[in-house]
KEPAZA-166294 format. One line per 2 residues: for each residue x, y, z of N, C-alpha, C. Coordinates in nm, 4 decimals. Layout:
BEGIN
X/Y/Z/X/Y/Z/X/Y/Z | ...
***
This chain:
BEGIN
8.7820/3.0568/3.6708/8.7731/3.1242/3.5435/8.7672/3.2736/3.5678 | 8.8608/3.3469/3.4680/8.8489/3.5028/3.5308/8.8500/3.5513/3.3815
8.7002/3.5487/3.2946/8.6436/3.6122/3.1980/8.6743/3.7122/3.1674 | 8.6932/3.7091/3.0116/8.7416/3.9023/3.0285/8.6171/3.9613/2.9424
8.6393/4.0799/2.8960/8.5461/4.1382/2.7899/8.5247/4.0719/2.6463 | 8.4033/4.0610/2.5438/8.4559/4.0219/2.4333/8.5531/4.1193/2.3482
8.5978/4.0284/2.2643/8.6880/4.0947/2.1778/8.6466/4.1421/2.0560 | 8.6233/4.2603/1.9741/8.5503/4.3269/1.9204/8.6152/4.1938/1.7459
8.5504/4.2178/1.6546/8.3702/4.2523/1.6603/8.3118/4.1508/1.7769 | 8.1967/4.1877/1.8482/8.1085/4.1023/1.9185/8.0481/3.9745/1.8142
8.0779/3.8344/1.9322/8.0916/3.7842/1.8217/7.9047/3.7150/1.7260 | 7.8128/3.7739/1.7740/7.6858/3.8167/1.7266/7.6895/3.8589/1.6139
7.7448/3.9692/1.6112/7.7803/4.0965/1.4831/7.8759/4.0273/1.3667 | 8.0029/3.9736/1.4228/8.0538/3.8491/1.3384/8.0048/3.7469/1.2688
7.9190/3.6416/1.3332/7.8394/3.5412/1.2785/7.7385/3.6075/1.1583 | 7.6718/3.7596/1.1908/7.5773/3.7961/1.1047/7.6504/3.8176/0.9954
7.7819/3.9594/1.0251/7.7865/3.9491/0.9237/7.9285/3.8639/0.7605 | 7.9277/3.7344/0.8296/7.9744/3.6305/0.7535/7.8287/3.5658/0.6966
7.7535/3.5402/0.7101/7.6276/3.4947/0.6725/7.5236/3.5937/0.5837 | 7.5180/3.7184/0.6334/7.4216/3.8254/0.5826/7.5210/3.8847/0.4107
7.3974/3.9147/0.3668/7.4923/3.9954/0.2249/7.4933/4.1494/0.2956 | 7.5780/4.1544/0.2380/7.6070/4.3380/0.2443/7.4815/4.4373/0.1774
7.4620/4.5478/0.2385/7.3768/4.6296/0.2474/7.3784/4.7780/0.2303 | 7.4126/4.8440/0.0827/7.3714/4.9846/0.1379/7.2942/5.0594/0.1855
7.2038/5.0694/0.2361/7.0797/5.0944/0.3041/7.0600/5.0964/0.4563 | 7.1918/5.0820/0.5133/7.1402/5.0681/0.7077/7.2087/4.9179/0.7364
7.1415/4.8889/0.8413/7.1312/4.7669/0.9351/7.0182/4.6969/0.8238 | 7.0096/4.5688/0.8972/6.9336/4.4691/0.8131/6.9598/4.4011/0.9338
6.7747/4.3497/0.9654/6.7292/4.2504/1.1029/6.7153/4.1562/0.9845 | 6.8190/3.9949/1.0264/6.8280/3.8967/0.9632/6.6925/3.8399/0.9930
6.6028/3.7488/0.8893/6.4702/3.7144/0.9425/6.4121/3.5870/0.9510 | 6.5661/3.4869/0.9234/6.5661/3.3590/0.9448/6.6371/3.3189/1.0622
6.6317/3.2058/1.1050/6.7578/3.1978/1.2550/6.8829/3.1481/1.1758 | 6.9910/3.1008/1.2555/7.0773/3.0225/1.2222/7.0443/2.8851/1.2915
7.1051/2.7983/1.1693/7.1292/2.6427/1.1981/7.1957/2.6132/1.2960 | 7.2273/2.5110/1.4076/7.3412/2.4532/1.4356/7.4735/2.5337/1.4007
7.4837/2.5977/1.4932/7.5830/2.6809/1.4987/7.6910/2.6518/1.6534 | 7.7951/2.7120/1.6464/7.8752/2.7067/1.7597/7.9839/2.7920/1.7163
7.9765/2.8668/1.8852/8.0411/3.0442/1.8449/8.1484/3.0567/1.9879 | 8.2518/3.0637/1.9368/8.3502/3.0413/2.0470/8.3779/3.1767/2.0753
8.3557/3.2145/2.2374/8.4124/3.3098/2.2496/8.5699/3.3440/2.3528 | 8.6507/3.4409/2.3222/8.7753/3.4259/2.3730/8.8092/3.5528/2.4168
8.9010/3.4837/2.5861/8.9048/3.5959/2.6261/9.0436/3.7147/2.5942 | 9.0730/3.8162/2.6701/9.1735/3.9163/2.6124/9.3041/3.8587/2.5900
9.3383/3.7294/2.6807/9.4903/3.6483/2.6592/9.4534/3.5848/2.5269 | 9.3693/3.5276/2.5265/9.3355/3.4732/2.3715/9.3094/3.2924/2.4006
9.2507/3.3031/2.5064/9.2712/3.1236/2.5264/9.0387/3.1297/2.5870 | 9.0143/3.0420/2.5204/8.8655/3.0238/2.4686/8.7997/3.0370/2.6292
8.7032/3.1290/2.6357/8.6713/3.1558/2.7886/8.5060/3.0947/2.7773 | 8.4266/3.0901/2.6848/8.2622/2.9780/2.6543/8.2862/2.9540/2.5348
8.1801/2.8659/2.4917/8.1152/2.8276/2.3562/7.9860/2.8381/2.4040 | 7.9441/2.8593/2.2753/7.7336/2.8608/2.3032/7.7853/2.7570/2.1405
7.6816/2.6580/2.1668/7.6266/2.5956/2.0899/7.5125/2.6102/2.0622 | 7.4063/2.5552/1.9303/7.2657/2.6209/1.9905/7.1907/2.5128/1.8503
7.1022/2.4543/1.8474/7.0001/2.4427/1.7217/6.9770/2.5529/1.6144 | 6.9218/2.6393/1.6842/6.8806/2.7699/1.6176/6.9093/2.8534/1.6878
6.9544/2.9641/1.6298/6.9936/3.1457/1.7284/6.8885/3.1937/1.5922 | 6.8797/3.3243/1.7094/6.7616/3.3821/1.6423/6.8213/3.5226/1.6836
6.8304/3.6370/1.5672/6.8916/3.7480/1.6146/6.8057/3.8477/1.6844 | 6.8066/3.9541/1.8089/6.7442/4.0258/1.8599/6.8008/4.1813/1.8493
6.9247/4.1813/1.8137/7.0118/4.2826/1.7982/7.1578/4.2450/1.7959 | 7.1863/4.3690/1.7938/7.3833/4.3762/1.7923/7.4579/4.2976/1.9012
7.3769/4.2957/2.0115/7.4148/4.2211/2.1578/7.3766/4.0855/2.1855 | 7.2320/4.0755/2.1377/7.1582/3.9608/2.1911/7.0884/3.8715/2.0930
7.0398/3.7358/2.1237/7.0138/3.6733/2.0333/6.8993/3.5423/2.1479 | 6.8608/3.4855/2.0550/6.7315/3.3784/2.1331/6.8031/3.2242/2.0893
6.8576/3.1692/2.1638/6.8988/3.0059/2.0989/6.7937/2.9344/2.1476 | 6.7744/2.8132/2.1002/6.7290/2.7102/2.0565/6.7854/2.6067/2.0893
6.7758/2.5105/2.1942/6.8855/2.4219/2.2062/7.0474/2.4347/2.2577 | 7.0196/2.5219/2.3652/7.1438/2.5606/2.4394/7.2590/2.5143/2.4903
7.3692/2.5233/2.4574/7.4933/2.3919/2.5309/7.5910/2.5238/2.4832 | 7.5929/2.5719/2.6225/7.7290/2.6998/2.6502/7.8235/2.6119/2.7665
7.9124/2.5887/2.7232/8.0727/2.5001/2.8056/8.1274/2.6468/2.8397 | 8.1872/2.6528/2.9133/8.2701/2.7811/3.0456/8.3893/2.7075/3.0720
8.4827/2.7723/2.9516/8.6209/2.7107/3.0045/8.6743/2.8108/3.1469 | 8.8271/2.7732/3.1415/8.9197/2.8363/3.2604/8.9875/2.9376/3.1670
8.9610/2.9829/3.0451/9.0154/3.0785/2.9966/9.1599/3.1303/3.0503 | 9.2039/2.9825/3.0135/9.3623/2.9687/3.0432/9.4466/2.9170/2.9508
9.5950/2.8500/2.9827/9.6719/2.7325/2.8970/9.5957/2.5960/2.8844 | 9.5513/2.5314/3.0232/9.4473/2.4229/3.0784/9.3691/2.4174/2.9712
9.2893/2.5067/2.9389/9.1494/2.4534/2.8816/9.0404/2.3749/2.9529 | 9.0491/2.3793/3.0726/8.9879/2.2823/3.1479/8.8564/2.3181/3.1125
8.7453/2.2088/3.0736/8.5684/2.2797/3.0983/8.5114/2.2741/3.2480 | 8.4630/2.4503/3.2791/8.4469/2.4301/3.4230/8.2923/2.4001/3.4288
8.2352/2.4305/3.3244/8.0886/2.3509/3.3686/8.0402/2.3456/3.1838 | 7.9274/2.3074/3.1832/7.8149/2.3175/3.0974/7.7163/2.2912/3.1240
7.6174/2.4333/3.0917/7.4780/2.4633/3.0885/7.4323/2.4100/2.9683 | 7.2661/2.3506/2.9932/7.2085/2.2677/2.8510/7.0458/2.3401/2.9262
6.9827/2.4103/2.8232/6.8597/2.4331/2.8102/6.7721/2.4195/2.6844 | 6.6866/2.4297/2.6616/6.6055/2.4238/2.5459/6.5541/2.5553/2.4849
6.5553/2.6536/2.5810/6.5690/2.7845/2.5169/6.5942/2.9035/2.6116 | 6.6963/2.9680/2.5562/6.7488/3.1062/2.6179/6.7782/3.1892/2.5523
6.8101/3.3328/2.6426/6.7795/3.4559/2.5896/6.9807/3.4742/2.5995 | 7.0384/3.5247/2.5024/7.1764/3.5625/2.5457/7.2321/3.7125/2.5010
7.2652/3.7247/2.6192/7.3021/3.8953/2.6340/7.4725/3.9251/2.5790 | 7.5242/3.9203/2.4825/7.6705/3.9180/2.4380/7.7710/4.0148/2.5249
7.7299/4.1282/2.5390/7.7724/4.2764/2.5910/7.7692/4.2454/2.7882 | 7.6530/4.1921/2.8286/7.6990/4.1385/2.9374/7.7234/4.0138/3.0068
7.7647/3.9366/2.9321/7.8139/3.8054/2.9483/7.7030/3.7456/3.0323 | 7.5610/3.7536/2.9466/7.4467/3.6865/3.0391/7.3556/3.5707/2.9546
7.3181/3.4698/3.0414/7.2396/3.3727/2.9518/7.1253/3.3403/3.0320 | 7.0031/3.4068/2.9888/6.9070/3.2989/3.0995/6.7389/3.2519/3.0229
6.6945/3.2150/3.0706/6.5833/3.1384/3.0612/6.4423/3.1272/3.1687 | 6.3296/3.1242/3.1015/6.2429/3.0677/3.1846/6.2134/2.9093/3.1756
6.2686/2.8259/3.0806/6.2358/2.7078/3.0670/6.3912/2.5933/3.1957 | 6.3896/2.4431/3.1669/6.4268/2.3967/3.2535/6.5646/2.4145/3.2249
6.6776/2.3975/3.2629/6.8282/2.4116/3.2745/6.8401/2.2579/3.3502 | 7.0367/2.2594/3.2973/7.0998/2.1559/3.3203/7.2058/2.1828/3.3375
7.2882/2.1817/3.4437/7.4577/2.2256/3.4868/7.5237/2.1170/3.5085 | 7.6386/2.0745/3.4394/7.6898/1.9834/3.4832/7.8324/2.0788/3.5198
7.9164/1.9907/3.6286/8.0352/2.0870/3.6645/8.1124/1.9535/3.7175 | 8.1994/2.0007/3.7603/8.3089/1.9209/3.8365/8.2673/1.8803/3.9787
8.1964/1.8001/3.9885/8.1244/1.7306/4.1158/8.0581/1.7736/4.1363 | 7.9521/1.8553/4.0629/7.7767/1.8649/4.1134/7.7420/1.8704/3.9682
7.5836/1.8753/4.0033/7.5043/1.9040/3.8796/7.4019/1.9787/3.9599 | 7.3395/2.0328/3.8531/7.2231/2.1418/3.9113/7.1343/2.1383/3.7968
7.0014/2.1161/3.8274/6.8545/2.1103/3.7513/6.7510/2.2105/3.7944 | 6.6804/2.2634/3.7403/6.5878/2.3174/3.7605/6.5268/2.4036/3.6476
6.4117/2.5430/3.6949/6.3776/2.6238/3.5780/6.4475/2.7762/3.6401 | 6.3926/2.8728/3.5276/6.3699/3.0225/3.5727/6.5033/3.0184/3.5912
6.6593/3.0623/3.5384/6.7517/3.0540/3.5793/6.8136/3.2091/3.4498 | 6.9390/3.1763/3.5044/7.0387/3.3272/3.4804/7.1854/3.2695/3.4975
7.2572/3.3261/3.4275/7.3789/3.2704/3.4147/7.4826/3.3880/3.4002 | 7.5372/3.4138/3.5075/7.6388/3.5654/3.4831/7.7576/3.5408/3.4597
7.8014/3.5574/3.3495/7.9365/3.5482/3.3016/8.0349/3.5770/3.4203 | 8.0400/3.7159/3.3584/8.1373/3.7647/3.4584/8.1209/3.7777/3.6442
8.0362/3.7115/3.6936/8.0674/3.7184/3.8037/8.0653/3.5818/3.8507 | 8.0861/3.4853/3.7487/8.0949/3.3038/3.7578/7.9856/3.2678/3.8536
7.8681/3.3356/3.8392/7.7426/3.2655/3.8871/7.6021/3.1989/3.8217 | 7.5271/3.1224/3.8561/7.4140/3.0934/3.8339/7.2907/3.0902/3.9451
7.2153/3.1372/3.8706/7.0990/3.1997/3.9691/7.0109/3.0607/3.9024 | 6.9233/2.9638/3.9713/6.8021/2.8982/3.9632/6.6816/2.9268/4.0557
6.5782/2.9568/3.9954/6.4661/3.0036/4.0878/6.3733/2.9413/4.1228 | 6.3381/2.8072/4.0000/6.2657/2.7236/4.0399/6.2749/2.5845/4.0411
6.1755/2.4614/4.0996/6.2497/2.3270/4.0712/6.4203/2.3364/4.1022 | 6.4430/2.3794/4.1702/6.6337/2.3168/4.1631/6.6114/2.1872/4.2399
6.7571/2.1474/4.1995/6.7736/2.0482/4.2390/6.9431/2.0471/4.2289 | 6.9756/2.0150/4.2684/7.1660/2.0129/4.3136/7.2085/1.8820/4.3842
7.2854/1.8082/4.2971/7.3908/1.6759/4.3424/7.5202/1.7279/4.3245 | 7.5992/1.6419/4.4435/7.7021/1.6170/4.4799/7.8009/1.5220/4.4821
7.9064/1.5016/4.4135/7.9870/1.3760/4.4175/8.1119/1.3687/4.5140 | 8.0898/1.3010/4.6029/8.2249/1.3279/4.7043/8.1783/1.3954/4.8324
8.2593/1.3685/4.9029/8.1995/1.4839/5.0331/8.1633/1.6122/5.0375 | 8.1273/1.6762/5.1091/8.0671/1.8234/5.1081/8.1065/1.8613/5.2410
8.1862/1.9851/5.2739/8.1508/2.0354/5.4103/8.1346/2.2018/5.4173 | 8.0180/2.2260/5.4777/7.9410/2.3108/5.4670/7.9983/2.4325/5.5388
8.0741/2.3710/5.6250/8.0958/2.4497/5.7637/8.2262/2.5012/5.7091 | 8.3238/2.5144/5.5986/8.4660/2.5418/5.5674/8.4297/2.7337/5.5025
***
């Protein structure tokens, strides 16, 4: 997967403001969350590079937001569409502007022949990594060689 930037509006700022009424007066911090939501984001070719799914998002600003029930899929942001993994947590912090998702509670990775469990984790968009700090745990389907 080779992620690109989002594509303006961020799509945070989008979701709010299809949902929020209009305002002469400034900004307006929304002060309910959203429902069951799912927010596709796409990269500069135009072919879907995540989804965040979530119970509840909760807004923090123009960038970031608090979900509730986390299930972000990481396509190949290609023709394929292939899903290269999905993360499932129960609550995370998501950074829009730098393609970041993380958490202190437990995480769940499923991917194309492993899975990965644990807590305390980070999820970097753009540099197709995940950081777990605590409890991990990592399976394997198929052989493994370490030494390649």
């Amino acid at each position: 997967m080779k992620p690109a930037g989002l594509i303006p509006p961020t799509p945070i700022a989008l979701v709010l403001a299809l949902l929020l009424p209009a305002s002469g007066s400034g900004r307006m911090m929304p002060d309910a969350p959203i429902e069951d939501f799912r927010l596709p984001v796409f990269a500069e070719n135009g072919y879907k590079s995540w989804e965040l799914r979530g119970l509840r998002g909760h807004y923090r600003g123009e960038e970031k937001a608090l979900v509730e029930g986390l299930e972000l899929a990481v396509f190949s942001a290609d023709e394929a569409m292939l899903r290269e993994m999905l993360i499932r947590s129960p609550r995370a912090d998501i950074n829009f502007a730098a393609t970041r998702a993380e958490g202190d509670s437990s995480l769940f990775v499923d991917g194309p022949n492993y899975e990965i469990s644990g807590r305390n984790w980070t999820w970097f968009g753009e540099e197709e990594k995940i950081v777990v700090r605590e409890s991990v745990r990592v399976s394997f389907a198929g052989a493994v060689n370490i030494l390649d």
